[in-house]
N, C-alpha and C positions, 0 to 999 in steps of 0.2 A: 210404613203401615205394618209390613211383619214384623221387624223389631218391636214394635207397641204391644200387638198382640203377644208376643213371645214374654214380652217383660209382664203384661198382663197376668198370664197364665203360671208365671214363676210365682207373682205375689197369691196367686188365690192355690197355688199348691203348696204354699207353706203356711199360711193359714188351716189348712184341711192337715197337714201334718202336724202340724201343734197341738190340735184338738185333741189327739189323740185316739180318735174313734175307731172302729175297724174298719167301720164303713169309710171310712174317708180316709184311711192307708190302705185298702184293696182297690179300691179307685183308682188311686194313685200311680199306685204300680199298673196299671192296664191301661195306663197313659205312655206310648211313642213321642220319644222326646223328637221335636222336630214336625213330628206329620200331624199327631193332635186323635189320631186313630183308635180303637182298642189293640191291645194285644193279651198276648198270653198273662196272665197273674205272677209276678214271681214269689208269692208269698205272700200270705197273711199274720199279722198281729195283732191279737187283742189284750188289751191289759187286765178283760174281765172284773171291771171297776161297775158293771151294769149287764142286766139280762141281753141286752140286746144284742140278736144274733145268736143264740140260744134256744136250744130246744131240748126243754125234759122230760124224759119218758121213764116211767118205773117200767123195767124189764121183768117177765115172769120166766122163770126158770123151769123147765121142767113140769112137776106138780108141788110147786110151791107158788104161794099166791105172791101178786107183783109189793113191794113194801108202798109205804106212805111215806112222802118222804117231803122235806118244806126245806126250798133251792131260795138262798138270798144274796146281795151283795153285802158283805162287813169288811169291818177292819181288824183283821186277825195279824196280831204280832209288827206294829208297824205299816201295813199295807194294805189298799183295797181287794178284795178275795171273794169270788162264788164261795159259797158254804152249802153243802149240799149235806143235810142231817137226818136219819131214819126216824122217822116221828110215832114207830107202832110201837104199844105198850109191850116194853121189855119185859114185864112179868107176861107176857100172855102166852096161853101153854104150847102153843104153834111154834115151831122153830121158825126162824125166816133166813137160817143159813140158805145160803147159793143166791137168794136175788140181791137183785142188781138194779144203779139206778144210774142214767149217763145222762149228760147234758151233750149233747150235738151240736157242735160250733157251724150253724147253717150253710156258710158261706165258703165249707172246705169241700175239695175232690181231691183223695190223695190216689195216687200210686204208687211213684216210688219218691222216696222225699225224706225230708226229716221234721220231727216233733219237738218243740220244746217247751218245757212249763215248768213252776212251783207246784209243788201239792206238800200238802199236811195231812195229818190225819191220827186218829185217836180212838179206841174203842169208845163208845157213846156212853153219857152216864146212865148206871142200870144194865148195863150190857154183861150177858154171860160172861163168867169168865175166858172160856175158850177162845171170844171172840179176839181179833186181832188185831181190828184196825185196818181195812183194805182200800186201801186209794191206788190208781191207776190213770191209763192212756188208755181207751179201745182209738182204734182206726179201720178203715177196710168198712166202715159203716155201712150198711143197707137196710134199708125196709123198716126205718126207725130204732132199728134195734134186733130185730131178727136174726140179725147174720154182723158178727165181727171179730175180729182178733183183738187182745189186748194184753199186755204188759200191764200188770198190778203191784203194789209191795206190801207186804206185812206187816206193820209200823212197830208191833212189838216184837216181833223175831229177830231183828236186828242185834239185838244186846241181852236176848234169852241166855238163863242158864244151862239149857240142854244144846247140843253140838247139834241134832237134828230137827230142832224146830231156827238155830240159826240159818241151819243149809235151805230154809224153805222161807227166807228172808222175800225172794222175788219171786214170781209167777208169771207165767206166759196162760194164757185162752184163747179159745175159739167158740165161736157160736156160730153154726146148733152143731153139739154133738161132740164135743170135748172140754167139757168142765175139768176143773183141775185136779178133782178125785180118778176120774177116766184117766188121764193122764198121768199121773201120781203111780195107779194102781200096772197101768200097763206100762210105761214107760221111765219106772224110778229114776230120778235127779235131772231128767231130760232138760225136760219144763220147769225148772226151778234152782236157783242159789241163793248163794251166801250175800251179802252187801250190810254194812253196817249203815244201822238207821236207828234213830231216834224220834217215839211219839211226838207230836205236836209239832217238831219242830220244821223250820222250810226247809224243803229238798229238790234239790234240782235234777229232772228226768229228761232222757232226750233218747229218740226211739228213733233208728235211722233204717228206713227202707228199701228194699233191691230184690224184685223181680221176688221170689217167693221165700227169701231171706227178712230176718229183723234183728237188730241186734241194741238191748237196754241199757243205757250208760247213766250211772248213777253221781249226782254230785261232781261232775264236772273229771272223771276218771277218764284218761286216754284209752283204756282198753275196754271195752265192755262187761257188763257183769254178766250177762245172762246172752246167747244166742240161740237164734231159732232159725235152723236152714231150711224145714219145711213148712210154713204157714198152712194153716190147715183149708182156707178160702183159694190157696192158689195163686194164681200171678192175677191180681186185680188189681180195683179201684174201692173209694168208698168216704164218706164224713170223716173227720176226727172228732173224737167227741171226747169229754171228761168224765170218766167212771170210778161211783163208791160202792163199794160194798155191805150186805146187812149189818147192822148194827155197829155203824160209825159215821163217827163228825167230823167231816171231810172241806178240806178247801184246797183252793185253785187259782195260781196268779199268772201274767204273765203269759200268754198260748203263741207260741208262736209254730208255722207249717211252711216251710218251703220248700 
């Protein structure tokens, strides 16, 4: 009778892995082989093929109003992808530098761990020139959006012709109370390098965790590109979630947290 059961239980967990869903790989893993019990999660994956599991919040910054922004699943470049787009009129005389729009992957609680994902990203067409293209990781999420650290990239700093708009390729944040100007201005090159990137194209990010350390590794590099020994939230917990910045056409494939 327990072998029934046992073989049972293999055929409908690989049916539920096949699917591919995140619901049905977080399940999985909080399945004790043997007793049938919950345990701890060792991880989540979602291929972000579908909203679900997903939550979008346009963040307001400061005194800048929160953007508009229209979150969809497409096929960007071969694959299914979140597309997260700023949808305010680029002529309009308001600047909407510094916000911020993140999708919150519902089913995350990080502390210390690591991140992995695809993103892309491209200034939006009609976008100032200044603009740069800002796709990223926050983590450490709270309060919807209130409070979090994040790891961003520049999409066109990567392959600029100025040496100091390359060095400002990646970016480190915190919320509330350290934007990357704050940090820039008090803190010159801290918070920020060099990484060779290219608009539109897939890049692979993985942001790895430890006690009030993070460190960005870009495109599959052994050493990191960017470290940050002090997080500005401290030794916590929090969502991971997928964040763009004003004025870009942002995607996201592949999420994986463990």
């Amino acid at each position: 009778m327990e072998k029934s059961k046992a073989v049972l239980f293999c055929a409908v967990l690989s049916l539920l892995l096949a699917s591919g869903g995140a619901t049905s790989r977080a399940c999985a893993e909080k399945h004790v082989a043997g007793g049938g019990g919950p345990a701890k999660a060792e991880g989540l994956s979602m291929p972000l093929d579908s909203m679900e599991g997903l939550d979008v919040e346009n963040v307001r910054e400061g005194d800048v109003d929160a953007v508009k922004t229209k979150s969809e699943i497409v096929t960007y470049r071969g694959r299914r992808a979140l597309k997260i787009l700023n949808t305010d009129d680029p002529t309009a005389p308001k600047t909407m530098m510094g916000a911020q729009t993140i999708a919150i992957a519902k089913a995350t609680d990080l502390g210390n761990g690591t991140i992995e994902a695809e993103v892309a990203g491209m200034p939006r067409e009609g976008a100032s020139p200044s603009t740069r293209g800002f796709v990223g990781i926050a983590f450490h999420v709270q309060d919807k959006g209130e409070r979090y650290e994040c790891f961003y990239l520049r999409m066109t700093n990567g392959r600029a012709t100025e040496q100091a708009m390359r060095n400002r390729a990646t970016q480190y944040i915190s919320r509330p109370g350290y934007p990357w100007n704050k940090l820039r201005e008090e803190f010159p090159g801290v918070y920020e390098s060099y990484v060779d990137l290219e608009p539109g194209v897939w890049t692979k990010v993985k942001i790895v965790v430890s006690g009030t350390k993070a460190s960005l590794y870009v495109n599959g590099a052994e050493q990191p590109t960017l470290i940050v020994n002090d997080l500005k939230l401290g030794e916590t917990h929090g969502q991971v979630a997928l964040w763009a910045g004003s004025d870009t056409e942002a995607y996201f494939s592949d999420l994986t947290v463990r």
